[in-house]
N, C-alpha and C positions, 0 to 999 in steps of 0.2 A: 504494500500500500504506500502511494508516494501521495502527499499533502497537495501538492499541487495537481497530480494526474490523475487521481483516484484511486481506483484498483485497475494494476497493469500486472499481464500476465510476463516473465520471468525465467529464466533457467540459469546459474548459476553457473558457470564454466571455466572458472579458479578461485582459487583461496591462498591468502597468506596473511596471515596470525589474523587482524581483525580488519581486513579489507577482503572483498568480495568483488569478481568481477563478472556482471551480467549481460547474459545477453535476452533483449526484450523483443518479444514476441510481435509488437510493433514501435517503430521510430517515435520517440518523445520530442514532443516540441522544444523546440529551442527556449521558449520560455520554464518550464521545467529542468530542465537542467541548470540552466543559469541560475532558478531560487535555491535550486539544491544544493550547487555549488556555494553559494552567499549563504546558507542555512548553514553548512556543513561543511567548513574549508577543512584541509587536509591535515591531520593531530599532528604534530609537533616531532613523535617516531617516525613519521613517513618523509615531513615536508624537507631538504635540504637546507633549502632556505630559511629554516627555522632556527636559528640558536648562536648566541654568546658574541662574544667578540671578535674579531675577525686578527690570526696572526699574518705578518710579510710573508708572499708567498710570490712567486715571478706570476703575475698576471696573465701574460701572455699565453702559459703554457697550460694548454689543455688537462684537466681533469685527469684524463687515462695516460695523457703521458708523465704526468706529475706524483701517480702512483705508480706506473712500471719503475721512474726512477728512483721513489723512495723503496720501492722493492728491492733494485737491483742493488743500492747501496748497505744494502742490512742483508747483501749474498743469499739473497731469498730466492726459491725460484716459484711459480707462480705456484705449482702444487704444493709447496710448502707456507706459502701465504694463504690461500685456501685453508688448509688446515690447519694453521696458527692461530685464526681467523673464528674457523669453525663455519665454513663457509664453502660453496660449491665451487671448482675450477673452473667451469663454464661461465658461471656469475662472474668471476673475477677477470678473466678471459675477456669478457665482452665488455667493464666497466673499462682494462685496460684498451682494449681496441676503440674505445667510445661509440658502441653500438647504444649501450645505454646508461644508466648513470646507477649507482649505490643508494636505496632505502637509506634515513638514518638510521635506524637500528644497524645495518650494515657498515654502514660509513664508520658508527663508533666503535665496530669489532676490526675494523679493517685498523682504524687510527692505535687500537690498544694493539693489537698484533706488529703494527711498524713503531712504536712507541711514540707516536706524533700525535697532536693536535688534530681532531675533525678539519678547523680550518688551515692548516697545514695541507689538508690532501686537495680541498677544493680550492684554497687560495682567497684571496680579499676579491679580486673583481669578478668571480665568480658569485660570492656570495652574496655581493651588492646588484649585480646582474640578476641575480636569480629574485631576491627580494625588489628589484624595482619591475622586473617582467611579473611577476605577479602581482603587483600594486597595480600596473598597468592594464593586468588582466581584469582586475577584478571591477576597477574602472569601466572598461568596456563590457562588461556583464551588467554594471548597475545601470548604466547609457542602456544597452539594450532592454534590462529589462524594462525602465521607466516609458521605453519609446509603446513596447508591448504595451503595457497598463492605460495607457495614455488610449492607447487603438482599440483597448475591451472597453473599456471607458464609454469612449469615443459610440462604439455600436451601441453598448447595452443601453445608452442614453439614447439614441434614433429605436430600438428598437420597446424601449419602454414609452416612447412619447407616440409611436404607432399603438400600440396596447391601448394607452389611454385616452387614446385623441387629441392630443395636447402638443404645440410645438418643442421643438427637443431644448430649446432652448431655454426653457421653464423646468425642467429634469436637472433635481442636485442629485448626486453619489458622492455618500459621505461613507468614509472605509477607517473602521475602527482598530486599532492593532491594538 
């Protein structure tokens, strides 16, 4: 049941710890996602962008190559970081390659494992990237959504001024939070 869609039918097609990835039986509107996104941003173990203070780190230098080389400096080899880690090779493989990037939960087992800093692995303009792309984001979620409301609005007030016989222009909607 999603607050804004009602009951949507569901299937369930991964898991890890307490995030859930579905796939819906049909496409949710773009305004639904976006409340749910603004409802529900992403807990603090998941988000990267989430946390502390930010150590010197070369900017420049990509994420996965930032940790191959904290790797190779502490004579690690990637299966041995995996399992110092407590973490799968493949996972570690593709953060190195920069296919995709490290959970925080991960991020901090990866940081304990090379004896560094979280923001050590990802770096200051990473972190400041990632937190301004999501401020960004979130900005153009609330622009959209307000355009959305503005357009339900917009009809439910033409389509209540036909109901009652009255020009739409005489129709307030007043919306309580």
């Amino acid at each position: 049941m999603l607050p804004e869609a009602g009951e949507v039918v569901a299937s369930v097609v991964w898991q890890s710890e307490r995030l859930f990835g579905c796939r819906f039986r049909q496409p949710l509107p773009r305004a639904v996602l976006s409340a749910a996104r603004l409802r529900n941003p992403l807990p603090s173990d998941v988000d990267p962008a989430d946390g502390g203070e930010a150590v010197a780190a070369d900017a420049a230098e990509p994420l996965g190559m930032r940790l191959r080389r904290l790797r190779e400096a502490r004579g690690m080899s990637l299966a041995g970081l995996a399992r110092a880690a407590g973490l799968s090779k493949p996972s570690v493989w593709a953060w190195e390659k920069g296919t995709t990037v490290p959970r925080r939960k991960s991020l901090h087992a990866l940081a304990t494992a090379l004896r560094v800093s979280e923001q050590e692995i990802v770096g200051d303009a990473a972190m400041v990237g990632l937190r301004a792309s999501a401020q960004a984001a979130s900005r153009r979620a609330a622009a959209e959504d307000m355009d959305m409301l503005k357009a339900e609005i917009a009809t439910a007030r033409q389509r209540i001024a036909r109901a009652a016989g009255v020009d739409a222009a005489s129709i307030r909607i007043l919306i309580e939070l």
